[in-house]
Every structure is written in structure tokens, then in C-alpha cells.
OpenMM code with the backbone's topology and positions (N, CA, C; nanometers):
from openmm import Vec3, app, unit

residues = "UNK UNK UNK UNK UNK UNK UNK UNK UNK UNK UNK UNK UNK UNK UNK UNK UNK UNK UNK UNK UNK UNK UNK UNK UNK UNK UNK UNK UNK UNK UNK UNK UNK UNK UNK UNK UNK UNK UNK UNK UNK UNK UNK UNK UNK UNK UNK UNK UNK UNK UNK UNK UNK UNK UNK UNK UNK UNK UNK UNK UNK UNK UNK UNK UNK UNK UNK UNK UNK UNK UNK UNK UNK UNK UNK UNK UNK UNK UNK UNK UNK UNK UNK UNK UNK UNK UNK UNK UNK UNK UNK UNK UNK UNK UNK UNK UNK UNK UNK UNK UNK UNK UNK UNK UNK UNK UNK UNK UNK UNK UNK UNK UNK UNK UNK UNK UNK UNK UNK UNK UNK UNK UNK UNK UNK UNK UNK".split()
positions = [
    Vec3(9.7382, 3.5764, -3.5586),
    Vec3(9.6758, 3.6923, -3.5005),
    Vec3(9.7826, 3.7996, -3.4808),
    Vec3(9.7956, 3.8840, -3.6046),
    Vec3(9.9346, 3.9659, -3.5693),
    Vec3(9.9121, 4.0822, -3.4719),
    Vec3(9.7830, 4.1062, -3.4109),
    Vec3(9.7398, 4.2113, -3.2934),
    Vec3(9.8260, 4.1905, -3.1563),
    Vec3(9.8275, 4.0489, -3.1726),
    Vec3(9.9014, 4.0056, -3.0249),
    Vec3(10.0141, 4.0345, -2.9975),
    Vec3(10.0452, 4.1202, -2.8533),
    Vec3(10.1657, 4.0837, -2.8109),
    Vec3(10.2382, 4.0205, -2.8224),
    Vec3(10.3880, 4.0058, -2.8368),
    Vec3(10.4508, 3.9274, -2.7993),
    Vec3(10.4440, 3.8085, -2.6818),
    Vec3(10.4581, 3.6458, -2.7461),
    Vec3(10.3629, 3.6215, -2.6222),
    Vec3(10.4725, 3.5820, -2.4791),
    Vec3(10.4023, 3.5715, -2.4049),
    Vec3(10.4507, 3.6009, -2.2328),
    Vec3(10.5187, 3.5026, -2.1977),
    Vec3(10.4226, 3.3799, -2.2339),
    Vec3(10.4806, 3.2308, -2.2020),
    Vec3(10.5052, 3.1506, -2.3077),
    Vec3(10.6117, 3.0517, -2.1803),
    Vec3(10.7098, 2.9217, -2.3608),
    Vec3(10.6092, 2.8343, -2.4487),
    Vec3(10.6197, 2.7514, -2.4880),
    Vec3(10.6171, 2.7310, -2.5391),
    Vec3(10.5838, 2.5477, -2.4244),
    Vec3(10.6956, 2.5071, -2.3228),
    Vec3(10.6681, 2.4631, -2.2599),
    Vec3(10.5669, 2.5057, -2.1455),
    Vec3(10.5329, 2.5950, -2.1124),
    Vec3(10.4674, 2.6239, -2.0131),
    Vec3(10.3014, 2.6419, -2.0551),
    Vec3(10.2919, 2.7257, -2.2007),
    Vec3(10.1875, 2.6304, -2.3132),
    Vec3(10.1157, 2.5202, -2.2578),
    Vec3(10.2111, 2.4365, -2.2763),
    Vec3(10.1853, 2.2820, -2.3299),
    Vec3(10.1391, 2.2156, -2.1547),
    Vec3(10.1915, 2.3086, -2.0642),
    Vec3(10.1526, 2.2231, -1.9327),
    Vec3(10.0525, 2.2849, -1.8936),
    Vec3(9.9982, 2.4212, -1.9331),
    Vec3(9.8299, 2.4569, -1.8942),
    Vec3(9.7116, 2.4062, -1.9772),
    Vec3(9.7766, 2.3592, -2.1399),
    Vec3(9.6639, 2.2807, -2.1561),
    Vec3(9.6510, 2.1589, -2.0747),
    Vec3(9.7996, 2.0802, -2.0875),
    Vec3(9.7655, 1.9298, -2.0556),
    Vec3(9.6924, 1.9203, -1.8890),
    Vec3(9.7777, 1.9982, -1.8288),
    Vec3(9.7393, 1.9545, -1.6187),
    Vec3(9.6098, 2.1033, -1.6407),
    Vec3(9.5412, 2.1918, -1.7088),
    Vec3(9.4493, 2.3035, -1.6758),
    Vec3(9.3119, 2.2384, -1.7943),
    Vec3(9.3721, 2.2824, -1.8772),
    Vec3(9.2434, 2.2475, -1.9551),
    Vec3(9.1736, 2.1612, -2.0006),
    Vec3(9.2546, 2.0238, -2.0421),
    Vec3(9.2500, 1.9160, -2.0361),
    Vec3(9.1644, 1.8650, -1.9578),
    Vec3(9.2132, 1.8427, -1.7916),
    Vec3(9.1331, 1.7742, -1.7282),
    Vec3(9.0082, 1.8648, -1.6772),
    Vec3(8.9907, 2.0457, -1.7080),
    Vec3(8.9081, 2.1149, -1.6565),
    Vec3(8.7463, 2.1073, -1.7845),
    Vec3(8.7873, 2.0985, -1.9202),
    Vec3(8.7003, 2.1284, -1.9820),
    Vec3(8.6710, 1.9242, -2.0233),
    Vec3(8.5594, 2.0247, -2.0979),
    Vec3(8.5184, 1.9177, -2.2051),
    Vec3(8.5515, 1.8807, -2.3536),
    Vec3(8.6657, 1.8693, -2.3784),
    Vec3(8.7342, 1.8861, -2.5156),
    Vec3(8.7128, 1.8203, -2.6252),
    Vec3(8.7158, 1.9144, -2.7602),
    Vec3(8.6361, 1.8604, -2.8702),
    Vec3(8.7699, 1.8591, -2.9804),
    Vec3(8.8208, 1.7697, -3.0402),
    Vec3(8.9314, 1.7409, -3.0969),
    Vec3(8.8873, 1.7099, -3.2663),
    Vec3(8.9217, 1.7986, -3.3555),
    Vec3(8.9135, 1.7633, -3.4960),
    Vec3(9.0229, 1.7170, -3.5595),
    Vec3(9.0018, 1.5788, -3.6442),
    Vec3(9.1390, 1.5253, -3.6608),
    Vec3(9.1324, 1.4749, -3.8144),
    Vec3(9.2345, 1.4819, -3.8850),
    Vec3(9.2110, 1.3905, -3.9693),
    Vec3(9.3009, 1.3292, -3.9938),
    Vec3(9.2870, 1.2101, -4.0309),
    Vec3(9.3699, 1.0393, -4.0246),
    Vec3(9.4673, 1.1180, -3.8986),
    Vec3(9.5763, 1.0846, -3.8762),
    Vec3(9.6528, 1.1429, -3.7475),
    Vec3(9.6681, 1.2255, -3.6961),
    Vec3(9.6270, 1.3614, -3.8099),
    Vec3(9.6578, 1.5464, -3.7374),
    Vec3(9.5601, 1.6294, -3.7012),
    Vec3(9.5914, 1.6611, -3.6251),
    Vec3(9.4424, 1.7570, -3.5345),
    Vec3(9.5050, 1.8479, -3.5890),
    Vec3(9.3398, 1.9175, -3.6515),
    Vec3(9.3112, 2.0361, -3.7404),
    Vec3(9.2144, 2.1385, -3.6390),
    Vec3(9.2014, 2.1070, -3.5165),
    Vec3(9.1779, 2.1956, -3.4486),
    Vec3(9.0897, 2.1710, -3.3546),
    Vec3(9.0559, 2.2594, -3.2678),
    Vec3(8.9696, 2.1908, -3.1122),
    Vec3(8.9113, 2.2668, -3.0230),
    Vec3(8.8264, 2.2328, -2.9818),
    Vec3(8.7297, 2.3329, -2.8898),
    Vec3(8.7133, 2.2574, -2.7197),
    Vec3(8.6983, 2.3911, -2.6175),
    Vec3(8.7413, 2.3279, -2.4781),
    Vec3(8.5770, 2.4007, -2.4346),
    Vec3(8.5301, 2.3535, -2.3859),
    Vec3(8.3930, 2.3878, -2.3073),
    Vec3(8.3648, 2.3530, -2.1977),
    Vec3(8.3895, 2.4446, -2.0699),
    Vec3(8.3729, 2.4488, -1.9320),
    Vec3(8.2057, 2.5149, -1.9058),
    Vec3(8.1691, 2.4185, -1.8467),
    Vec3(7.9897, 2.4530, -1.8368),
    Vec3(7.9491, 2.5003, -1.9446),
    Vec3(7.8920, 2.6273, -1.9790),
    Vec3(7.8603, 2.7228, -2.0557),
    Vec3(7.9581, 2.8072, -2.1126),
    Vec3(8.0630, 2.7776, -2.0788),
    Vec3(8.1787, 2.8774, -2.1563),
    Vec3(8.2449, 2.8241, -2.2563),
    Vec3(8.2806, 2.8697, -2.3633),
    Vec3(8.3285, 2.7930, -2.5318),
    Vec3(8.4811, 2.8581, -2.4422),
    Vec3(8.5672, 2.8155, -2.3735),
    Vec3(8.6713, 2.8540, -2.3245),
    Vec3(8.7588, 2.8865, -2.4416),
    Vec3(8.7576, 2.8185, -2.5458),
    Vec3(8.8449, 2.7809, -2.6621),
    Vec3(8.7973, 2.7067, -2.8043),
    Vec3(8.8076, 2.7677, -2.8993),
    Vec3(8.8151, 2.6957, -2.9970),
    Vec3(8.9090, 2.7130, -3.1524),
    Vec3(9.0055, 2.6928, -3.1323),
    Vec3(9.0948, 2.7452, -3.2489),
    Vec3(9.1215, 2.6000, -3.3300),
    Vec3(9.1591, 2.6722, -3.4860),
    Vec3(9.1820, 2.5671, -3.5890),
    Vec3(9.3174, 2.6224, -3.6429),
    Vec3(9.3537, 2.5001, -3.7033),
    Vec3(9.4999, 2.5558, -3.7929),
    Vec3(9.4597, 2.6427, -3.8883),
    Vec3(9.6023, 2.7449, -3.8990),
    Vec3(9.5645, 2.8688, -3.9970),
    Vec3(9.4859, 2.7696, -4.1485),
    Vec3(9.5333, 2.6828, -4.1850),
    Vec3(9.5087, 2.6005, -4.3355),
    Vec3(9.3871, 2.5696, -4.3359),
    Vec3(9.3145, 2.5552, -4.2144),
    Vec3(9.1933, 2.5126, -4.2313),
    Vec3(9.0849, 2.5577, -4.2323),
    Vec3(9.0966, 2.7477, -4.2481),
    Vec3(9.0137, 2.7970, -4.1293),
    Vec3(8.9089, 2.8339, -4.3041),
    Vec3(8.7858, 2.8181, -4.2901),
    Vec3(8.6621, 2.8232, -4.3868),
    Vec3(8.6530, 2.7108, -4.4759),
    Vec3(8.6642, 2.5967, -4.3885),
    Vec3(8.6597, 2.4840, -4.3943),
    Vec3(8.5320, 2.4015, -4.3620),
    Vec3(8.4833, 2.4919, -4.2796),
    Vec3(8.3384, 2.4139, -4.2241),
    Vec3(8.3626, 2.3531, -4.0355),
    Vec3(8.5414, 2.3294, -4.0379),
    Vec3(8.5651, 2.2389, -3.9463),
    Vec3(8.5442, 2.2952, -3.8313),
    Vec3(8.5755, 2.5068, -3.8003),
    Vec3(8.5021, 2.5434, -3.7100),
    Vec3(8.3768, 2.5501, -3.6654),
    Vec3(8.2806, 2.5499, -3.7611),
    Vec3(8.1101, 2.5398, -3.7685),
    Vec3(8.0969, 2.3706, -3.7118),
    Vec3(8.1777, 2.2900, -3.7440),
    Vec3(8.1245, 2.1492, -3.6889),
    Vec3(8.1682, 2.1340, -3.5180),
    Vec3(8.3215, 2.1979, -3.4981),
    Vec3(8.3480, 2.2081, -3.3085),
    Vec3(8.2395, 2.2770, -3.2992),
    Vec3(8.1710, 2.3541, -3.3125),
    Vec3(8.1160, 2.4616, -3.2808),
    Vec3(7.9640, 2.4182, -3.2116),
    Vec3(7.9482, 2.3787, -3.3206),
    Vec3(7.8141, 2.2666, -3.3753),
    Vec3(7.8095, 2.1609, -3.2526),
    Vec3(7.8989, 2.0870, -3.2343),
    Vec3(7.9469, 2.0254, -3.1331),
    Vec3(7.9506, 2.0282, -2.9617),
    Vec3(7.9978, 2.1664, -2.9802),
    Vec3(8.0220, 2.2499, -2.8520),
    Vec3(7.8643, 2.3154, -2.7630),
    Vec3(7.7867, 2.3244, -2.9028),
    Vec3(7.6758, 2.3727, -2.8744),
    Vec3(7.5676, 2.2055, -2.8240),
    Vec3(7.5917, 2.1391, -2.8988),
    Vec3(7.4993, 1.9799, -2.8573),
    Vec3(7.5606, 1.9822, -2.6838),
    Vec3(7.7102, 1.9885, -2.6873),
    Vec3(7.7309, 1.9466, -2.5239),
    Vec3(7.6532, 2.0740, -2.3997),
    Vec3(7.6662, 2.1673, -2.4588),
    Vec3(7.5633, 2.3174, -2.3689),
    Vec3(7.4492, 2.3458, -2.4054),
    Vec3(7.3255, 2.2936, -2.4345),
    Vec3(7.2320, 2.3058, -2.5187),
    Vec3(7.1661, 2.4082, -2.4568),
    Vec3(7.1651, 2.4487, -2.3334),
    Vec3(7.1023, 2.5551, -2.3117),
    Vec3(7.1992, 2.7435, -2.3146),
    Vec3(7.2652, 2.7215, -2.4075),
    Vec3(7.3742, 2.8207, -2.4321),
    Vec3(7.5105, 2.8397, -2.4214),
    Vec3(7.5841, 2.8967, -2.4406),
    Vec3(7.7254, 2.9346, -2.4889),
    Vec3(7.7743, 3.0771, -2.4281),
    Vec3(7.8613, 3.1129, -2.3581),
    Vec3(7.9385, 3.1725, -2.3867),
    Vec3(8.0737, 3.2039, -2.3769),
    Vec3(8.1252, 3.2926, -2.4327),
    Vec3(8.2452, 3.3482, -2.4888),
    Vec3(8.3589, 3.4491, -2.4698),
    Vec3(8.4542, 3.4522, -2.4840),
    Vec3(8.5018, 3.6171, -2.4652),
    Vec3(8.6101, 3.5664, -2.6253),
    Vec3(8.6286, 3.7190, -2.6415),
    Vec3(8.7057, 3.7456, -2.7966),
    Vec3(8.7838, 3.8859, -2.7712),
    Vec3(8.8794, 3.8862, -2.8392),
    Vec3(8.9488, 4.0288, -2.8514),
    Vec3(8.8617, 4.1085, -2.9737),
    Vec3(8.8419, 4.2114, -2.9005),
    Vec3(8.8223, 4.3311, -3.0093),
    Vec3(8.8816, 4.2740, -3.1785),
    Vec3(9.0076, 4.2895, -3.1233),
    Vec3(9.0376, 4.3244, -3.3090),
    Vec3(9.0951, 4.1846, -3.3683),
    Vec3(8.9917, 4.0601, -3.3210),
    Vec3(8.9869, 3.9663, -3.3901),
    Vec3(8.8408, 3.9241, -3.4651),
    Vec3(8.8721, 4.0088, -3.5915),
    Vec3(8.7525, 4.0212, -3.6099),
    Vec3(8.6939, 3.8925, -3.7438),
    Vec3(8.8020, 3.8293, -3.7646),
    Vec3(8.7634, 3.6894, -3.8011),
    Vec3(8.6776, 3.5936, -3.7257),
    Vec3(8.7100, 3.6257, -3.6245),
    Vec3(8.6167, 3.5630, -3.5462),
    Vec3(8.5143, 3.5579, -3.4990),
    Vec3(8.4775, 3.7360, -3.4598),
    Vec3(8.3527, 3.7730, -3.4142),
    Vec3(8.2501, 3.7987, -3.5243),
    Vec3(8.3278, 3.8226, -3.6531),
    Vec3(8.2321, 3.7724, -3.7523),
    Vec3(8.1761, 3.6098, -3.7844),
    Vec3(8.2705, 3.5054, -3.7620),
    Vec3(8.2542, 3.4014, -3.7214),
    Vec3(8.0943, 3.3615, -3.6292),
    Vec3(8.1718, 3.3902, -3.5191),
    Vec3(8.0366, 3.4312, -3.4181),
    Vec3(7.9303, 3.4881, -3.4528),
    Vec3(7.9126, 3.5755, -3.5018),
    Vec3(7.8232, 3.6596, -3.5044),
    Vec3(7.7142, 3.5352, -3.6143),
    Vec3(7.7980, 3.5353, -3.7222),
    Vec3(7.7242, 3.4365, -3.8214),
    Vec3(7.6445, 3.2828, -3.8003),
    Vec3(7.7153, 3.2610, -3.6572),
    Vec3(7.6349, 3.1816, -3.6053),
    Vec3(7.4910, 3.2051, -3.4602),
    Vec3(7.5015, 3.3404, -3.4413),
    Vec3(7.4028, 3.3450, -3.3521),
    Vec3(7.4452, 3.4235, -3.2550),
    Vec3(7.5730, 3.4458, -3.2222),
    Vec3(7.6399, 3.5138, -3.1207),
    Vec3(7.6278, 3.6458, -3.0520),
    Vec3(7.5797, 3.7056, -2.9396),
    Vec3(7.5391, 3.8358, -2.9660),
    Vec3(7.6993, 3.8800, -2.8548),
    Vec3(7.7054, 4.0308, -2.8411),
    Vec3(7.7811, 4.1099, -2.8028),
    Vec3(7.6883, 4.1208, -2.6853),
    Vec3(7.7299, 4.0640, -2.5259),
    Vec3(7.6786, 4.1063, -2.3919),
    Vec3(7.7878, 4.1690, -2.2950),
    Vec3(7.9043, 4.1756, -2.2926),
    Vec3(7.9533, 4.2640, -2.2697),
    Vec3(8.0575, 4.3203, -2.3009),
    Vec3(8.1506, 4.4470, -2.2526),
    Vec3(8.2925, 4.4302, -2.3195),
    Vec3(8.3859, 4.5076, -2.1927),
    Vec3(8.4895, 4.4778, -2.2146),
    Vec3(8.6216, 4.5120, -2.1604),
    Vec3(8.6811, 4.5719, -2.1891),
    Vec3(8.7561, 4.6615, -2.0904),
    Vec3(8.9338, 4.7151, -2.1536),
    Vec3(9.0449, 4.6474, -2.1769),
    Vec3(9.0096, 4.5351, -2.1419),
    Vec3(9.1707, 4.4392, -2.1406),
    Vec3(9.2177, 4.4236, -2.0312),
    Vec3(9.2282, 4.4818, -1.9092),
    Vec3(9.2902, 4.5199, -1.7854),
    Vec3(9.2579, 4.3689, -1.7135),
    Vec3(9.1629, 4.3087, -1.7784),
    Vec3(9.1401, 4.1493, -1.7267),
    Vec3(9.2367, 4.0571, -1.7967),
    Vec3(9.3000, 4.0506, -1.8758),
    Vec3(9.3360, 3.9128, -1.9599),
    Vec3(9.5197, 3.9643, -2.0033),
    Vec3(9.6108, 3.8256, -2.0182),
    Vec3(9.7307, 3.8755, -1.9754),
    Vec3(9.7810, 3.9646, -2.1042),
    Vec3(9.6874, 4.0144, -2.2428),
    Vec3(9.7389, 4.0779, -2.3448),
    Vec3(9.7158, 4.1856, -2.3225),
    Vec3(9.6320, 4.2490, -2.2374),
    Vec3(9.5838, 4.3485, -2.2115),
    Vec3(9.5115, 4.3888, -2.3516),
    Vec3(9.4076, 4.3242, -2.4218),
    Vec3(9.3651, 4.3452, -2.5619),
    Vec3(9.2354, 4.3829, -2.4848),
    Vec3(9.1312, 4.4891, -2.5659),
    Vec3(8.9879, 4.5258, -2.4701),
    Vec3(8.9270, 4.3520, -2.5626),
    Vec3(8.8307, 4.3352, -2.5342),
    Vec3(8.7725, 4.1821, -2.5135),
    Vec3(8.6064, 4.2320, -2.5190),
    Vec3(8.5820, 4.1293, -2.6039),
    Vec3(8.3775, 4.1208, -2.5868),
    Vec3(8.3554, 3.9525, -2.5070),
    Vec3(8.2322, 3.9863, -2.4802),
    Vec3(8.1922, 3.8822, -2.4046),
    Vec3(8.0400, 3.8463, -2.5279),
    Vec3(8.0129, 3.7352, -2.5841),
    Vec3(7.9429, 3.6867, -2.6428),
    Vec3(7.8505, 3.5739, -2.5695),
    Vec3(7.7229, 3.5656, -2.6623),
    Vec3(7.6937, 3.4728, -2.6070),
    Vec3(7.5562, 3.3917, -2.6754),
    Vec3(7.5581, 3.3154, -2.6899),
    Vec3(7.4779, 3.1705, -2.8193),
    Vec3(7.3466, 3.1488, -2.7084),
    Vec3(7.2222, 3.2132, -2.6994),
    Vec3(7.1079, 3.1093, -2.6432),
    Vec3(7.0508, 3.0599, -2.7773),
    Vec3(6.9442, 2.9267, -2.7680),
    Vec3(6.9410, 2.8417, -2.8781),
    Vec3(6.7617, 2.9530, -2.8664),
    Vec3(6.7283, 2.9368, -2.9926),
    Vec3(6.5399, 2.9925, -2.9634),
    Vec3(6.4826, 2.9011, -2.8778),
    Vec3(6.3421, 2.9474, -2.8020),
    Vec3(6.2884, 2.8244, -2.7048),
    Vec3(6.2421, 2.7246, -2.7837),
    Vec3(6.2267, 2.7306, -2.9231),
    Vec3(6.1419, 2.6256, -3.0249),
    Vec3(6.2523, 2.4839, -3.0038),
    Vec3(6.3975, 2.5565, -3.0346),
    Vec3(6.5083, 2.4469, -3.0509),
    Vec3(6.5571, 2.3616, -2.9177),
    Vec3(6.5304, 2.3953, -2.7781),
    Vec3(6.4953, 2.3411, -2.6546),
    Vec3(6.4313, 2.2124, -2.6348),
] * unit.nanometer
topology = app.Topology()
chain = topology.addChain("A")
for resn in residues:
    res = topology.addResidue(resn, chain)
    for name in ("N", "CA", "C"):
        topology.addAtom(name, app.Element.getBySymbol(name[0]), res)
């Protein structure tokens, strides 16, 4: 994502908000194959908190299956936040159902990037 800042925190400090924050906060969806995780999705209630894949993998299908996934564990909806000018993604989103409910300047999140807020309800048929 070459939009991003320079980022803020190590590399260790990374590694201790997933393991002691997200880890034990979400519901985590881990794609692996034979030993290497190819990427993973974190879902707190209704919020897709996270779902990133390795750059190698990405139109692979393997995001549509976390996704896919993410949506069986929230069945009554999804949502999201995204940076503006990641627009791999919100096309991503979008292609799966995703609508644009609100947006930001950034002044919330530590990149200061403006941000949409998305969000997946399933039709009442699929309920």
C-alpha cells in the first residue's frame, strides 16, 4: 500500500497488538497452506476488523473464501472501515455487496488517511 505513511510502530510492537489485542479480542480466520499463512481475517461482532492476504496471493479467490467465512460467522451483517485510496479493496468490497455508509477525514485513525465505513447486510431471502 504505497499511500501509507511511514509506519509509526516496530515491528515488535506489531506483533504484540495482534498477539495480547486481536488475537484474544476477535474471531480469527487463518488461510494456510501446508505450513504458510496466506492470509487472515479478524471479526469482532459485526466488524470485519481485518482481513489482509499476502501481496502473491491477492486474486486468488483466498480473499472471497475469509470473506465468505467472515460473513457465515456474522450472518446478520458486516462491517468495515477502508482508506480512501485503497482502492483494491473497495473495489474488492464493493464486488461483494459492500455499500459506502459513511466516511471520514482521517483525524480518527493513526495514518491520518480520510477512511469509508462499509457495510455487507445479507437480502432477507438469505436469513
Amino acid at each position: 500500500m504505497p499511500y501509507l505513511p511511514p509506519q509509526r510502530r516496530s515491528h515488535g510492537e506489531v506483533t504484540y497488538w495482534i498477539r495480547e489485542i486481536v488475537l484474544p479480542e476477535s474471531h480469527t480466520l487463518v488461510a494456510v497452506q501446508g505450513e504458510e499463512i496466506l492470509g487472515y481475517a479478524a471479526v469482532r461482532g459485526e466488524l470485519l476488523d481485518q482481513l489482509y492476504l499476502r501481496p502473491d496471493v491477492r486474486r486468488t479467490g483466498i480473499g472471497s473464501r475469509l470473506l465468505g467465512a467472515a460473513r457465515e460467522h456474522s450472518p446478520d451483517g458486516l462491517t468495515l472501515h477502508v482508506f480512501q485510496l485503497n482502492v483494491e479493496a473497495r473495489a474488492f468490497y464493493a464486488h461483494h455487496g459492500f455499500r459506502v455508509v459513511g466516511t471520514d477525514d482521517g483525524s480518527g485513525n493513526m495514518e491520518n488517511l480520510p477512511a469509508l465505513t462499509l457495510r455487507w447486510t445479507p437480502e432477507p431471502a438469505a436469513r
